[in-house]
C-alpha positions, 0 to 999 in steps of 0.5 A, a space after each residue: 880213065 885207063 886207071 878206071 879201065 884196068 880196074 874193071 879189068 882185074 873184077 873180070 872172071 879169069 878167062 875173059 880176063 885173060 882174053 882182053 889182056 891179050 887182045 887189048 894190052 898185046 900180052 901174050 898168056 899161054 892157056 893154063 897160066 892165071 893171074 889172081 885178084 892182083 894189080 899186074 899192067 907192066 908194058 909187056 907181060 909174057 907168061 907161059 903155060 902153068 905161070 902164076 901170079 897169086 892175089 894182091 900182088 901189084 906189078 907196075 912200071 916194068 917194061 917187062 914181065 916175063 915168067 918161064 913154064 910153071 914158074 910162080 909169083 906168089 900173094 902180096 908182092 909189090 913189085 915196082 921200077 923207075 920206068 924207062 922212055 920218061 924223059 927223066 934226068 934220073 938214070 939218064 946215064 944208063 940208055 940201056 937200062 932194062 926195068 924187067 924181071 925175068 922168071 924162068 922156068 919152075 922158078 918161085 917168088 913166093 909171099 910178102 915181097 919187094 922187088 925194084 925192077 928199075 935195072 933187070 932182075 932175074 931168077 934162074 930155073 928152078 930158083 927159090 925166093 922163098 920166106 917173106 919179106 925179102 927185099 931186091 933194090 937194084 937202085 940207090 943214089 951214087 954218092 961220088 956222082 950224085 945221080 941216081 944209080 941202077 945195076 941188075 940183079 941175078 940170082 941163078 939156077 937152082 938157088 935158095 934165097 932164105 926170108 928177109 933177105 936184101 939184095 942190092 944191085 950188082 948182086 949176083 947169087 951163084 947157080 947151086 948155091 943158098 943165101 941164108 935167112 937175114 942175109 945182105 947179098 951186095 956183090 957178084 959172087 961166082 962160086 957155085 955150091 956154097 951157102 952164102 950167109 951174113 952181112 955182108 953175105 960171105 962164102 960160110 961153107 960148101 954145098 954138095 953137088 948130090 943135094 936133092 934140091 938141086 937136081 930135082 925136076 919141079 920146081 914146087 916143093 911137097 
């Protein structure tokens, strides 16, 4: 039945769409965000004005969804998590695991996605995961514990992450910095300004701090 009900949920025009999710779900959408043709019921979703969310794109299993001013998630994402408060044996070790992903302010997920919310997942203001399929894991089975295993992902401020990229958990993209195309990003990495390249992705060489892309004022590239 409620599977049913999101179904006629997401047919509704946008406007009385939006005006039942946010009465009847309790999400908050600022007037001036929108959600397409596309299947996005985490527990709690929070988008502030000119947020968006392209067609065909699935959200499910998160506890939260949070999408700064003009931040965009573009069309056919599936962007999923191991939900918390089940009861599961898996990652019962992690009481306070966090199944979100956080947009910030004029940051971009563009088309053709995966993204794994089982641990929090955040793109820092301005950021880019730009290109297609890129894929976000934040977890995998611990092989020395035997146990299903979730660490968080961040990639930070004006950031560019190039197509076909894999982030794993613990994953960490500096602010002001790049990760090239086809890259495998596995580790916390700290220094800014530097393109970020490989498998596994390595320092390859500094980034000027003058680069228009890391200073400018929408998050929309022309």
């Amino acid at each position: 039945m409620r599977m049913l009900a999101r179904l006629f949920v997401v047919f509704l025009p946008w406007p009385l769409r939006r005006w039942v999710l946010n009465a009847c779900y309790g999400y908050q959408l600022a007037p001036g965000s929108h959600v397409g043709f596309a299947w996005v019921f985490p527990r709690r979703l929070v988008m502030a004005r000119g947020a968006r969310i392209g067609h065909l794109t699935v959200v499910k299993g998160l506890d939260l969804l949070e999408m700064g001013e003009q931040s965009s998630i573009g069309r056919l994402n599936w962007i999923s998590a191991f939900p918390t408060g089940t009861g599961s044996p898996h990652f019962a070790h992690l009481p306070n695991r966090r199944a979100e992903l956080s947009l910030e302010e004029h940051s971009a997920l563009t088309n053709r996605h995966i993204v794994d919310c089982t641990e929090r997942v955040t793109l820092g203001r301005f950021a880019t995961l730009a290109g297609f399929r890129s894929q976000i894991l934040t977890h995998s089975i611990d092989l020395r514990m035997c146990r299903q295993d979730a660490r968080p992902v961040r990639i930070g401020r004006y950031c560019f992450v190039g197509t076909a990229c894999t982030i794993l958990g613990g994953g960490n993209l500096p602010d002001h910095s790049v990760l090239g195309a086809h890259s495998l990003l596995n580790k916390a990495h700290t220094t800014p300004y530097r393109l970020y390249a490989g498998v596994p992705a390595t320092a390859i060489r500094e980034l000027s701090s003058d680069l228009a892309y890391f200073s400018r004022d929408q998050g929309f590239v022309t």
